[in-house]
C-alpha positions in Angstrom: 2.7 13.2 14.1 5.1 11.1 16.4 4.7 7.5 16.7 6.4 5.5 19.4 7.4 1.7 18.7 6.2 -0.4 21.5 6.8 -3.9 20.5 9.3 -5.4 17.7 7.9 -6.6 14.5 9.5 -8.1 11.5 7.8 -8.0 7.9 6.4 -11.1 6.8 6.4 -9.8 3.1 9.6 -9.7 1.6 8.2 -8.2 -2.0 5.3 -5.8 -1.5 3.8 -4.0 -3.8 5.2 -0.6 -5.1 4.2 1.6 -7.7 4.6 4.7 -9.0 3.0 8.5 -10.4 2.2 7.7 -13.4 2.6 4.0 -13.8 -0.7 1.9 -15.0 -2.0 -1.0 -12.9 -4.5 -3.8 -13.4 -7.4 -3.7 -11.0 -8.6 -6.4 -9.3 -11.4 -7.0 -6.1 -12.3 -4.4 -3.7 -11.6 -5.1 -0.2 -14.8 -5.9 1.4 -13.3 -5.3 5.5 -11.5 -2.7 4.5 -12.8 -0.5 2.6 -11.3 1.8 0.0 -8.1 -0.9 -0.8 -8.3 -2.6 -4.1 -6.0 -5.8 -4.8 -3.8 -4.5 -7.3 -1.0 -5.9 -10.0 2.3 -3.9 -11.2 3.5 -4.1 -14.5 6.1 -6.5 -13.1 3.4 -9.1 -11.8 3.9 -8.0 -8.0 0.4 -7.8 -6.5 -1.3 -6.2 -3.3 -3.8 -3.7 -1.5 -3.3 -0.3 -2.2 -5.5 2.8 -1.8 -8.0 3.5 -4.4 -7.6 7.4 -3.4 -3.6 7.0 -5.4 -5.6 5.0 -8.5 -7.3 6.9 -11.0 -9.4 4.0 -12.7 -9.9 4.2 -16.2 -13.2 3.7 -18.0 -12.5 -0.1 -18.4 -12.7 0.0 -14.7 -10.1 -2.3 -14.6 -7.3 -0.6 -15.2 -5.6 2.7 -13.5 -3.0 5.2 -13.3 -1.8 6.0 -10.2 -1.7 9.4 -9.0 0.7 8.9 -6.0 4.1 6.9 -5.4 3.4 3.9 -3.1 5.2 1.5 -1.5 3.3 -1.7 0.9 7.0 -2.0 2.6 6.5 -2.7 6.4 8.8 -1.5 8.6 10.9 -4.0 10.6 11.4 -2.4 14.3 12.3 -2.7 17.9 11.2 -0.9 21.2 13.6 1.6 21.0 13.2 3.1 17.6 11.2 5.7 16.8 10.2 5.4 12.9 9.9 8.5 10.4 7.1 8.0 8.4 5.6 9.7 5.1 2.4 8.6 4.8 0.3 6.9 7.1 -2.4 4.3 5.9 -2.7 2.3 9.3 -6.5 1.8 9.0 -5.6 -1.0 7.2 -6.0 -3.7 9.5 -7.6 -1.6 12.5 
């Protein structure tokens, strides 16, 4: 898929969450507007939405190990860049 940048933007959020395969996570709300993001916390204290399709919650419901990398990192652009992406979760916020 091709995306074309068509205005600049600059990420507001210097520290987003990122987590790895693997890694557990503490499980917090669902995200009523969007759903299918929880609000999550990293073993470091970093919290954010994520996916629940990368958590595999365990029967604490609670708690989860997630079953993808992930990474909240906005890109910063301008008009005349044309980003690569990996994944793309953009009905977040749509």
């Amino acid at each position: 898929m091709n995306y074309v940048v068509i205005s600049r933007h600059e990420s507001q959020y210097p520290n987003p969450i990122e987590f790895r395969s693997g890694e557990y996570v503490v499980i917090g709300r669902q995200n009523n507007e969007f759903p299918g993001w929880a609000w999550v916390k990293t073993r470091d204290g970093n919290q954010g939405w994520a996916p629940n399709e990368y958590l595999d919650s365990n029967n604490d419901r609670q708690t989860a190990i997630a079953n993808h990398n992930y990474s909240a990192r906005e890109l910063n652009t301008t008009n005349k860049k044309t980003p690569d992406f990996v994944r793309d979760h953009s009905s977040f916020g749509k």
